[in-house]
SEPA-509925 format. One record per residue (C-alpha): residue number from 1; residue in three letters; x, y, z. Coordinates in Angstrom, 2 decimals, padded with zeros to 5 digits, m for minus. Layout:
// residues N
{site NUM 'ALA' {X Y Z}}
...
This chain:
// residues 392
{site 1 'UNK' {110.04 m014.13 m115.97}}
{site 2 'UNK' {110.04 m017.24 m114.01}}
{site 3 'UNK' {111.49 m018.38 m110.65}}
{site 4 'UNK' {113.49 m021.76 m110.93}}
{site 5 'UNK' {114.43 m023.90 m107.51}}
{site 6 'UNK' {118.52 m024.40 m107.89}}
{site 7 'UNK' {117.81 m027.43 m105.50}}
{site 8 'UNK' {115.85 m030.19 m108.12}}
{site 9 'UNK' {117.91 m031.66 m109.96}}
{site 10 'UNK' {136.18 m025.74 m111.02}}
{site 11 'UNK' {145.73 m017.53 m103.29}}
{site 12 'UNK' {147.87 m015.33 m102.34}}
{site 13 'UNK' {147.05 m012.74 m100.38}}
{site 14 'UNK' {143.81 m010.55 m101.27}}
{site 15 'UNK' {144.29 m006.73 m102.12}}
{site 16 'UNK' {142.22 m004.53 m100.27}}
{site 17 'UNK' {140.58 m002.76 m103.92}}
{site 18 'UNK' {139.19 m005.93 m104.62}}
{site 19 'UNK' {137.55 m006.85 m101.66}}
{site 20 'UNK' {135.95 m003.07 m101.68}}
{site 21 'UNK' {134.18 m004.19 m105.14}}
{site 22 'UNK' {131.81 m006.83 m103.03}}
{site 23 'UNK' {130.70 m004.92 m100.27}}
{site 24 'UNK' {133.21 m004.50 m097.50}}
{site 25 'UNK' {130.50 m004.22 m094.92}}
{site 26 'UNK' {130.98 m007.94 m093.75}}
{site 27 'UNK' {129.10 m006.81 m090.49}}
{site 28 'UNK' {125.91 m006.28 m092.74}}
{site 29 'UNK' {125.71 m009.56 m093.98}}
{site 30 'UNK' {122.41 m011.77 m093.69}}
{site 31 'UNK' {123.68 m015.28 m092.20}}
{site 32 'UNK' {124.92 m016.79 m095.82}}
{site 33 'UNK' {124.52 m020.44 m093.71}}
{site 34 'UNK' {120.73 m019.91 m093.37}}
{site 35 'UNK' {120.54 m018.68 m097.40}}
{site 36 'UNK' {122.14 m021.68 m098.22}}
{site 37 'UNK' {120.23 m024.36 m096.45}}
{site 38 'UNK' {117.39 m023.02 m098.46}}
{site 39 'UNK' {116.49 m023.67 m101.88}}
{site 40 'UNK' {118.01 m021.02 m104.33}}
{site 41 'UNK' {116.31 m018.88 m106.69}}
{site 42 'UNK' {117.41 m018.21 m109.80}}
{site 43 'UNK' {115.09 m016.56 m112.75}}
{site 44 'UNK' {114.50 m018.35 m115.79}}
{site 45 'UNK' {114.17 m016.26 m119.21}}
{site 46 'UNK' {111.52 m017.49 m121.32}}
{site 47 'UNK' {107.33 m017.78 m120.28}}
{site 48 'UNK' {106.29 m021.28 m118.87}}
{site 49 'UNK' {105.12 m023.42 m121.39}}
{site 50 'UNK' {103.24 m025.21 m118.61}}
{site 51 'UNK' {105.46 m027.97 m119.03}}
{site 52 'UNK' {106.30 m031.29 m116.54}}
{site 53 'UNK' {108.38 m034.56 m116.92}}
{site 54 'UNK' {109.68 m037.73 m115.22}}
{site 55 'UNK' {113.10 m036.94 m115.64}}
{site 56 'UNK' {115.99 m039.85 m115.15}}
{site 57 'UNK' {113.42 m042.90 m114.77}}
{site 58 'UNK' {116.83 m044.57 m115.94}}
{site 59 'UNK' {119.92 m044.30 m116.60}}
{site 60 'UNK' {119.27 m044.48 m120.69}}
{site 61 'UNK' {117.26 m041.80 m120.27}}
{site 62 'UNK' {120.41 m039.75 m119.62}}
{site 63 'UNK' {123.10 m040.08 m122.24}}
{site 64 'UNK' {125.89 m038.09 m122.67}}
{site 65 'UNK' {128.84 m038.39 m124.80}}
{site 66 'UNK' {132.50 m036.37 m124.42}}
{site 67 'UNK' {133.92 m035.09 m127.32}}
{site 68 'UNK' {137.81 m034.39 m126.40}}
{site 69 'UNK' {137.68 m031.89 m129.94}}
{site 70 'UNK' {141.35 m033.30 m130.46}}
{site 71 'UNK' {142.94 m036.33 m131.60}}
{site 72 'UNK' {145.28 m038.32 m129.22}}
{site 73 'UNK' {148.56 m038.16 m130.32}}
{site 74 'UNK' {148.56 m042.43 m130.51}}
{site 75 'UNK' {152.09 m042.33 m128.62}}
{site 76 'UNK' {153.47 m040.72 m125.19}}
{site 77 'UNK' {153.77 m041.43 m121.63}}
{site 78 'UNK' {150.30 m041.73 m121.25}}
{site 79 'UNK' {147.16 m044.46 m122.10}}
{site 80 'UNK' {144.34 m043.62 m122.88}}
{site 81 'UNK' {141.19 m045.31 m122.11}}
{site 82 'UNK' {137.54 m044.87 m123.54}}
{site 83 'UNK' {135.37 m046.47 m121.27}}
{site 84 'UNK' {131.31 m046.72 m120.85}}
{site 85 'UNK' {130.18 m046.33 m117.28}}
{site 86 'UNK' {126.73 m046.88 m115.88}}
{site 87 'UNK' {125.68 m046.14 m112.71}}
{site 88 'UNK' {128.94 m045.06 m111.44}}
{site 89 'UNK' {130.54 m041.95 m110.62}}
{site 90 'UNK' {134.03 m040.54 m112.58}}
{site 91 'UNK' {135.77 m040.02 m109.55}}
{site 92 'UNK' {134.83 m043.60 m108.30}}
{site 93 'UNK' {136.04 m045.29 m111.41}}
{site 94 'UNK' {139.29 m043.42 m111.43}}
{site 95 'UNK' {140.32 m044.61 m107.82}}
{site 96 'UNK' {139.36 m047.93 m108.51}}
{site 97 'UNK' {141.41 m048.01 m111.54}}
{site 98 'UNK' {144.50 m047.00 m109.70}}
{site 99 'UNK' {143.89 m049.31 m107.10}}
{site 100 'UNK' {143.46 m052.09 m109.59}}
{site 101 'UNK' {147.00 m051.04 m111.10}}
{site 102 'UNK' {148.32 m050.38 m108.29}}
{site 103 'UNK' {149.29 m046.63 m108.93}}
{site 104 'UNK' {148.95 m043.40 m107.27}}
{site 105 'UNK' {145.26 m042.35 m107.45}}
{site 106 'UNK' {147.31 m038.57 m109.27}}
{site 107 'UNK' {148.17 m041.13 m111.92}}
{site 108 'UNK' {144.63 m041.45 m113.14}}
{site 109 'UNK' {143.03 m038.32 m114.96}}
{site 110 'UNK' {139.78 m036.94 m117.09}}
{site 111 'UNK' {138.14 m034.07 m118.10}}
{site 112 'UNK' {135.07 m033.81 m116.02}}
{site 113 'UNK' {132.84 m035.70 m113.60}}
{site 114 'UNK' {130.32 m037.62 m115.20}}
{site 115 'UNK' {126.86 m037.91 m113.92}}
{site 116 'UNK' {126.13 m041.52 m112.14}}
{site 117 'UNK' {122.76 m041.92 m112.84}}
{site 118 'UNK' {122.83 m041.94 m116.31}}
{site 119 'UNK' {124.91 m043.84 m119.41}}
{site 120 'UNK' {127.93 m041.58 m120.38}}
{site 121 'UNK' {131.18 m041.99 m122.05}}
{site 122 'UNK' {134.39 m040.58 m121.94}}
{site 123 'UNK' {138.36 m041.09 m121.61}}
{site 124 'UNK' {140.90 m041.49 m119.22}}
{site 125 'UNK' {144.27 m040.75 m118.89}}
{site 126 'UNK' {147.13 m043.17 m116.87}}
{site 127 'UNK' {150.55 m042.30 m116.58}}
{site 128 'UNK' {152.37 m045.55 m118.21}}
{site 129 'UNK' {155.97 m044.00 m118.89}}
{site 130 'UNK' {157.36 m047.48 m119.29}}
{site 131 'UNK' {154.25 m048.90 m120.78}}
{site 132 'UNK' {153.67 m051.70 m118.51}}
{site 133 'UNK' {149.68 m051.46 m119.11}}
{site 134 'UNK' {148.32 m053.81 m121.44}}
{site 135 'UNK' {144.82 m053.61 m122.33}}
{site 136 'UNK' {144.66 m056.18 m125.08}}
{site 137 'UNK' {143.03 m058.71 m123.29}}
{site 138 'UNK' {139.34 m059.38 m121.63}}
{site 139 'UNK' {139.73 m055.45 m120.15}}
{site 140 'UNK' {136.75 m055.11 m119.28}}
{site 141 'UNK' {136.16 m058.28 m117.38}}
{site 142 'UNK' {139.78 m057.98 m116.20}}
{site 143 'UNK' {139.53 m054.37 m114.69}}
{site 144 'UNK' {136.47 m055.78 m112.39}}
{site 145 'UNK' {134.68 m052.13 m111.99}}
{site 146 'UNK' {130.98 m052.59 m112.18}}
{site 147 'UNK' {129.20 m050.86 m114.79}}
{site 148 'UNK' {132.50 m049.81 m116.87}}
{site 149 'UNK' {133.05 m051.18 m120.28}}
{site 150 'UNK' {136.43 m050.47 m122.30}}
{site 151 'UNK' {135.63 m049.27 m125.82}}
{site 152 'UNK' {138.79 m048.27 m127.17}}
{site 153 'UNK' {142.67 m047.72 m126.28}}
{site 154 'UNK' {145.45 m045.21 m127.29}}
{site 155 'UNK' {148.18 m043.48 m126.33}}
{site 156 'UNK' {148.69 m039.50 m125.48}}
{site 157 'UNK' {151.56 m037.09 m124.70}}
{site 158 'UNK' {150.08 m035.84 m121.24}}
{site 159 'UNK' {147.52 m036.10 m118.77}}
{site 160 'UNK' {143.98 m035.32 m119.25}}
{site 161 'UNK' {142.65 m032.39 m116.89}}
{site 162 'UNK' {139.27 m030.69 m116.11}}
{site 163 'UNK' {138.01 m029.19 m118.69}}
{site 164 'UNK' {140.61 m030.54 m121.39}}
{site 165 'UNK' {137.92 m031.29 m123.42}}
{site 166 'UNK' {135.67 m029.51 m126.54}}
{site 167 'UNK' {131.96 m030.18 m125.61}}
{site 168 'UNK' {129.45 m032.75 m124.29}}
{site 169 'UNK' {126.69 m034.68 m126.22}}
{site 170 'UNK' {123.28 m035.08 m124.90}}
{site 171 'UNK' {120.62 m037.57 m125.75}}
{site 172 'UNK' {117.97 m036.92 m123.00}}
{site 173 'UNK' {114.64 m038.42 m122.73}}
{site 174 'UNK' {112.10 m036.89 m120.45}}
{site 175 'UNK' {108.67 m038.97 m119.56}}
{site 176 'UNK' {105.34 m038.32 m119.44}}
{site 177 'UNK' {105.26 m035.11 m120.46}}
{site 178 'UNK' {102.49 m033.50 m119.17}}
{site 179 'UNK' {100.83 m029.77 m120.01}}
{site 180 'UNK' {098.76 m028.35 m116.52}}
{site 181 'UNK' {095.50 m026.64 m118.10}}
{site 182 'UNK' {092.66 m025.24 m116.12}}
{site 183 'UNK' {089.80 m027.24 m116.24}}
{site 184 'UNK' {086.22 m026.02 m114.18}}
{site 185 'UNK' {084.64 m027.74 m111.57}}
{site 186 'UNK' {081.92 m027.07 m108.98}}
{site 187 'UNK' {082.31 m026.54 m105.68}}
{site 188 'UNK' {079.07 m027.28 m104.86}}
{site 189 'UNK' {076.77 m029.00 m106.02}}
{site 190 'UNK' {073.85 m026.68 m105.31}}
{site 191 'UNK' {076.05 m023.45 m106.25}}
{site 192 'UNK' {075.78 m022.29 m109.67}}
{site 193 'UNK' {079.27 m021.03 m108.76}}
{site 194 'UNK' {082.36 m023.12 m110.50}}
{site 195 'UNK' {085.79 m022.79 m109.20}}
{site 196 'UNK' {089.19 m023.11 m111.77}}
{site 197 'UNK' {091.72 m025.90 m110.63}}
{site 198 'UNK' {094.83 m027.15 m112.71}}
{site 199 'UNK' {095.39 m030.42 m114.30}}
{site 200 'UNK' {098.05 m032.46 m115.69}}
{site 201 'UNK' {097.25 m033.83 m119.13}}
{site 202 'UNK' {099.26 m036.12 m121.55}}
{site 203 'UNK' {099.97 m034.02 m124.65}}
{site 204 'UNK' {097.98 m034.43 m127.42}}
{site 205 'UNK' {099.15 m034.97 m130.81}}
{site 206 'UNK' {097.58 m031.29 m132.01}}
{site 207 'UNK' {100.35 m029.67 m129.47}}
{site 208 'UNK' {103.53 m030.74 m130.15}}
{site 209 'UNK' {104.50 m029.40 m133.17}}
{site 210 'UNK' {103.84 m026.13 m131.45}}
{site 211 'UNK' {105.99 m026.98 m128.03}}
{site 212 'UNK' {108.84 m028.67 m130.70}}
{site 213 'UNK' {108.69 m025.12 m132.00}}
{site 214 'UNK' {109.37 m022.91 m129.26}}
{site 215 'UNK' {111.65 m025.42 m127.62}}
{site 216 'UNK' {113.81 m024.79 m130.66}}
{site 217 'UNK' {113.29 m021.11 m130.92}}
{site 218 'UNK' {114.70 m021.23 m127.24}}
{site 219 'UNK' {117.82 m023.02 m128.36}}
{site 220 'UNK' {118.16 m021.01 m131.24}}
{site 221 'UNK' {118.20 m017.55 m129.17}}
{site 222 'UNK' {120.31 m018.63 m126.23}}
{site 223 'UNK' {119.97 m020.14 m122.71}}
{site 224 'UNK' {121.46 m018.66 m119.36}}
{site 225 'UNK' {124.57 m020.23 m118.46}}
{site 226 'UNK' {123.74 m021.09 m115.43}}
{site 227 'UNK' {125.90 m023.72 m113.10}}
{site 228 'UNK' {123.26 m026.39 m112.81}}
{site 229 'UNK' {122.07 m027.46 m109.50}}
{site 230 'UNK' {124.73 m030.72 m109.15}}
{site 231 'UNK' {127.56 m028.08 m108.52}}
{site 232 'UNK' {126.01 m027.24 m104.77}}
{site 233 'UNK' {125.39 m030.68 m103.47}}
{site 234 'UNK' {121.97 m031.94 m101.97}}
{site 235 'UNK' {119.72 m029.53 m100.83}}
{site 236 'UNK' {122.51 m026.59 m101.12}}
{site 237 'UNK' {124.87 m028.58 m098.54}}
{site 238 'UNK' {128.17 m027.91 m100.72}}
{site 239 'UNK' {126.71 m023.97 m099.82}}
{site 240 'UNK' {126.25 m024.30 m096.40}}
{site 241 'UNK' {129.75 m025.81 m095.45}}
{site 242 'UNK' {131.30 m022.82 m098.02}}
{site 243 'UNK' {129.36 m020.34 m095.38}}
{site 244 'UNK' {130.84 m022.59 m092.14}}
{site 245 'UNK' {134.43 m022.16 m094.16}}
{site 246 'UNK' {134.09 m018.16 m095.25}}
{site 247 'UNK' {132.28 m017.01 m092.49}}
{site 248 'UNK' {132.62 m019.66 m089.20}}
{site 249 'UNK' {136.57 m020.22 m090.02}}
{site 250 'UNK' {135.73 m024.16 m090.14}}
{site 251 'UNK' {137.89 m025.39 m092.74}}
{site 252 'UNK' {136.08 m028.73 m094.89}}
{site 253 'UNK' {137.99 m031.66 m095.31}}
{site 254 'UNK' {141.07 m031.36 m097.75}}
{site 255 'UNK' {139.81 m033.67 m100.04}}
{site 256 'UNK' {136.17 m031.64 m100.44}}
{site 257 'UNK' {138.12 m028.23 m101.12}}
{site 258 'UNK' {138.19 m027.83 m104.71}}
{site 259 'UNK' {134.66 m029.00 m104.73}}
{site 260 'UNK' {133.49 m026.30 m102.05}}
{site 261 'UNK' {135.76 m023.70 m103.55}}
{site 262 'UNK' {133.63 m024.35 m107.30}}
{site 263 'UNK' {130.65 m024.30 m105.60}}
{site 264 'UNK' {130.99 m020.98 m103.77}}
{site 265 'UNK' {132.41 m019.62 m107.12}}
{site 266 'UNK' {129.52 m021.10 m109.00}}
{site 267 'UNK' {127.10 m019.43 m106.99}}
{site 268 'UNK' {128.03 m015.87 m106.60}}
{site 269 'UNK' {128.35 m016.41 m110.80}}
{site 270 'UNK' {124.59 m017.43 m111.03}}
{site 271 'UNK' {123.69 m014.59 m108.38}}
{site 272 'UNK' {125.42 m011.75 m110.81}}
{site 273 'UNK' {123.70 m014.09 m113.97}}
{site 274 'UNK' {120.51 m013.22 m112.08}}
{site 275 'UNK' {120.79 m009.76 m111.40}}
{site 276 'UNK' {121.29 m009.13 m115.68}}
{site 277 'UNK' {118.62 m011.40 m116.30}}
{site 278 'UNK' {116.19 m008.80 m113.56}}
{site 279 'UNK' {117.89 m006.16 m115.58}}
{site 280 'UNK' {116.57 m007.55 m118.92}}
{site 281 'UNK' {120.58 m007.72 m120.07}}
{site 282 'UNK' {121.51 m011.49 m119.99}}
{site 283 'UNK' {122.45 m011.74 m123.65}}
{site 284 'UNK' {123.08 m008.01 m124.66}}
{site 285 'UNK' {126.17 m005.81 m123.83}}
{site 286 'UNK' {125.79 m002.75 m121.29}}
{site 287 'UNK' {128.77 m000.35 m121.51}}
{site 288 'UNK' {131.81 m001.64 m119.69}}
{site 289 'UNK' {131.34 m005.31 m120.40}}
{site 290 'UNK' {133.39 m007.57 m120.67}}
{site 291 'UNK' {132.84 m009.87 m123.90}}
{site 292 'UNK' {133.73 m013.13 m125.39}}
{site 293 'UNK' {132.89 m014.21 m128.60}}
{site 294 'UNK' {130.45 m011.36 m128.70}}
{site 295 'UNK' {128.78 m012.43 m125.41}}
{site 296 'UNK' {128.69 m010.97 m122.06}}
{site 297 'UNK' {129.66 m012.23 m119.28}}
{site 298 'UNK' {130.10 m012.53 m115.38}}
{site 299 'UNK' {132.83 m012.72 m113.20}}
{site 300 'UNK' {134.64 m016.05 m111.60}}
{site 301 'UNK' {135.41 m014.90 m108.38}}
{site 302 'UNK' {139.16 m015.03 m107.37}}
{site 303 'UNK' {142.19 m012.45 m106.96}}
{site 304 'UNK' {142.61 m009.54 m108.90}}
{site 305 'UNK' {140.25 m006.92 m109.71}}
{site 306 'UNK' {137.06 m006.86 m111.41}}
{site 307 'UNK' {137.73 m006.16 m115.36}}
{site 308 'UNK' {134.30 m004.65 m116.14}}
{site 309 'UNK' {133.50 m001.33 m115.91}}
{site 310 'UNK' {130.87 001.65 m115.85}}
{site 311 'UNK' {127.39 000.24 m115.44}}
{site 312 'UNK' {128.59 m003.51 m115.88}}
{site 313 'UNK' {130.46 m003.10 m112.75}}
{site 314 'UNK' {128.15 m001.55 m110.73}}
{site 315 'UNK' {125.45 m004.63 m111.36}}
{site 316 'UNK' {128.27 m007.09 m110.51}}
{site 317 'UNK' {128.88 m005.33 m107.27}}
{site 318 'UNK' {125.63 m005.24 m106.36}}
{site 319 'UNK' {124.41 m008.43 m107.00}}
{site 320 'UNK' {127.36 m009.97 m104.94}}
{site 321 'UNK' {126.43 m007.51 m101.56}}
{site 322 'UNK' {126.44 m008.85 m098.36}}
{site 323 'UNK' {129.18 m011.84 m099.90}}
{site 324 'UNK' {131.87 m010.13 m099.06}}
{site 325 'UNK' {132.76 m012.48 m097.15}}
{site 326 'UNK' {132.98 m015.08 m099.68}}
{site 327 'UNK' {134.67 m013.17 m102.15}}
{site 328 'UNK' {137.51 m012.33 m099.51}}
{site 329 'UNK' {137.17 m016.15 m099.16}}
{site 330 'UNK' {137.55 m017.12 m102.90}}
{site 331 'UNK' {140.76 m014.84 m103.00}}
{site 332 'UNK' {142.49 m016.54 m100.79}}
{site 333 'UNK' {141.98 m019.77 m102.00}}
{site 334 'UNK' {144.91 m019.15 m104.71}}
{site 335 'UNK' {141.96 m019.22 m107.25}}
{site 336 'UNK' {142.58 m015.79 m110.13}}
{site 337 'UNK' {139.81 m013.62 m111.33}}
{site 338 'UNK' {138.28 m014.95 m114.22}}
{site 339 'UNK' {135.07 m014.71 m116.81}}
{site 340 'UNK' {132.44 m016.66 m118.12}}
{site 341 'UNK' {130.18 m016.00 m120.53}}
{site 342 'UNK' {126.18 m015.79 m119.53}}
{site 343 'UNK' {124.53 m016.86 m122.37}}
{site 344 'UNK' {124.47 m020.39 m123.60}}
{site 345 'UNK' {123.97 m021.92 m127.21}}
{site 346 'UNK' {123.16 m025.46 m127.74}}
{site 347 'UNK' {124.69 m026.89 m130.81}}
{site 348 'UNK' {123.32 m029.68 m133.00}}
{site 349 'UNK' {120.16 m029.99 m131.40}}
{site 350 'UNK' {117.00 m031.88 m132.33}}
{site 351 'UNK' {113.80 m031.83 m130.46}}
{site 352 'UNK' {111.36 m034.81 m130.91}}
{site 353 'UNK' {108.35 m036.26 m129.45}}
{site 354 'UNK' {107.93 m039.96 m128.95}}
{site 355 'UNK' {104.58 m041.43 m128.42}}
{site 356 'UNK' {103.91 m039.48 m124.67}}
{site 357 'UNK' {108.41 m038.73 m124.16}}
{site 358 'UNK' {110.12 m035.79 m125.40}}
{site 359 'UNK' {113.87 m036.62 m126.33}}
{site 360 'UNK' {115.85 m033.47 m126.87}}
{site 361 'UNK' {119.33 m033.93 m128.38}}
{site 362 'UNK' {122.00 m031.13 m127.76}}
{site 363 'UNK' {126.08 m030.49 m127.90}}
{site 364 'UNK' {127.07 m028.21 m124.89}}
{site 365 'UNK' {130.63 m027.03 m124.26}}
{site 366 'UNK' {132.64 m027.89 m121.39}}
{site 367 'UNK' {131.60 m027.00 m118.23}}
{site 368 'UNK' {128.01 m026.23 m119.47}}
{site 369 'UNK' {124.88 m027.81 m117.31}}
{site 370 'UNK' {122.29 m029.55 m119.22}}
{site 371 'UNK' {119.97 m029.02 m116.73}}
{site 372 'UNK' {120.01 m025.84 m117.17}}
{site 373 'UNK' {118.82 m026.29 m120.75}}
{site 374 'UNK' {116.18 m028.21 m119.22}}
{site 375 'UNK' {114.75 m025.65 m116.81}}
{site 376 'UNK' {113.69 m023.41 m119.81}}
{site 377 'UNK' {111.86 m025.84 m121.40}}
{site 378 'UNK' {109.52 m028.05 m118.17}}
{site 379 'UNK' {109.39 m028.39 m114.42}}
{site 380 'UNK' {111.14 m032.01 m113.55}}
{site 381 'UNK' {110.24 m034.45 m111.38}}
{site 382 'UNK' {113.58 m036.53 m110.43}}
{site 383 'UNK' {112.79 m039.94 m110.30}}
{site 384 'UNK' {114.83 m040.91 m106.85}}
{site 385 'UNK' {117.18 m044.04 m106.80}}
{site 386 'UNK' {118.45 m046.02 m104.01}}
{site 387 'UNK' {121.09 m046.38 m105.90}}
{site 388 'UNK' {122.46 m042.92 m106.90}}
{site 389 'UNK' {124.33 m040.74 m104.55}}
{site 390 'UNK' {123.75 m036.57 m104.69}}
{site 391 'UNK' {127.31 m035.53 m105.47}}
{site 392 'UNK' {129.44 m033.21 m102.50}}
């Protein structure tokens, strides 16, 4: 079992049983501020395969596709637009397509953020009731967004919202993948003594079909559902203004809510993930779990009691102690208990080398983190841009 660093690369009033279930000694609680400044720790499942990349060199080395998994309806109050974005952020795009329409920015919708650094595609949603949009003409060059291409047009019955759609295509080439051996060399030159030191090697062709192999194994058995990295910010900072919120009463901006609120949710998810994965129980069912489509899973914190029981309820609870705070936090945020499941499997993947570049090639459902595919297979090395922004 391996250590990964989370810091590389979505109420009413609370009832008093619930916050019980995460440690009601608030008093006890290590300063959540401090935890979250630091990296965070989460285990991986499978042994190192000694793996390291350049990962992101460019945006084409990043692809990623959404599949809504319906068809529009091709009539309704609403257009839809299928655009290709590079080096721009969803959110971005969406308020400068209002403000080149001159609508509301609520007018505007999609499923899910889109990374910036990378080439992805997806639709949009605008609220046209009286169909005043016309995208027949030039739309590309007449919308003016840089780095956003139209690809296609229709019409829908209603907006599209997080998490509207099926799954997420991945074409993702890493670079320079490299394999750390030990190699010997002497520390002196008169000692007969020789000291062992690592080094990064290019693979060689004997080794791939080997790595190809258990990189598909991996796939094939399951990955822990982990909410990647992006969902806490740079270094942790979406975690550290959640502890100034729960525990300092300093409420973030109104616009950064929902993003904080996801974060903090995320996070006590991947700390319960953990705990099963220390207990050797990530993918199998202990009694009282909680299952969907015959996997276990963990709980989204919000109101409402915990739904597990017996021995999957005492993990949870004790893998969330000293949040209490948070939890009590979460509930009030008008956010309802919900699950997610802990294991993840990649569909209609392909693993390939390509002269000294892996490309691996992978369908993940909504709100599943590639890079968290990623971190079972090779440590990355983010290639920074000047360009790219670390999202709140």
């Amino acid at each position: 079992m391996r250590q990964i660093a989370n810091s590389m690369i979505p109420f009413s009033q609370s009832e008093p049983q619930v916050n019980s279930q995460c440690d009601s000694q608030a008093n006890t609680q290590p300063q959540a501020s401090a935890r979250a400044k630091m990296a965070q720790d989460f285990p991986t499942v499978y042994p190192s395969l000694n793996l390291s990349a350049q990962f992101r060199s460019a945006p084409r080395d990043f692809i990623v596709h959404e599949n809504l998994g319906f068809k529009p309806a091709g009539d309704g109050e609403h257009c839809l637009i299928h655009i290709e974005k590079i080096g721009q952020n969803t959110h971005w795009v969406a308020e400068q397509l209002a403000l080149i329409l001159k609508l509301d920015k609520k007018a505007v919708g999609y499923c899910g953020r889109k990374d910036r650094h990378a080439v992805t595609r997806q639709w949009l949603s605008i609220y046209d009731p009286h169909r005043n949009i016309d995208f027949s003409d030039d739309v590309g060059k007449n919308m003016d967004i840089e780095g956003v291409q139209l690809l296609e047009t229709t019409r829908h019955s209603h907006k599209l919202r997080p998490g509207d759609h099926q799954s997420n295509h991945f074409c993702i080439r890493l670079r320079d993948v490299k394999q750390r051996s030990p190699i010997e060399i002497s520390s002196d030159t008169n000692s007969e003594k020789n000291s062992e030191v690592e080094s990064d090697q290019l693979l060689d062709d004997s080794q791939k079909p080997q790595i190809i192999s258990e990189i598909i194994q991996r796939f094939t058995s399951g990955i822990p559902n982990y909410f990647g990295s992006q969902r806490f910010g740079r270094e942790g900072n979406n975690l550290v203004v959640a502890a100034n919120w729960f525990e300092n009463k300093r409420l973030p901006p109104r616009k950064q809510k929902s993003i904080i609120m996801s974060a903090a949710r995320s996070y006590l998810f991947n700390k319960v993930l953990a705990a099963r994965i220390e207990q050797n129980c990530w993918a199998s069912a202990i009694d009282g779990d909680i299952l969907i489509n015959d996997c276990p899973t963990a709980p989204l914190w919000g109101r409402g009691r915990l739904t597990s029981q017996a021995q999957a309820l005492e993990l949870e609870t004790k893998a969330l102690e000293g949040l209490s705070v948070w939890c009590h936090g979460l509930e009030h945020c008008g956010l309802t208990q919900e699950r997610r499941s802990t294991v993840l499997y990649p569909a209609n993947f392909s693993v390939n080398v390509e002269n000294d570049d892996l490309v691996v090639v992978f369908d993940l459902t909504s709100g599943a983190f590639a890079t968290s595919i990623l971190a079972e297979i090779c440590t990355l090395h983010v290639v920074p841009s000047p360009a790219i922004e670390a999202p709140l």
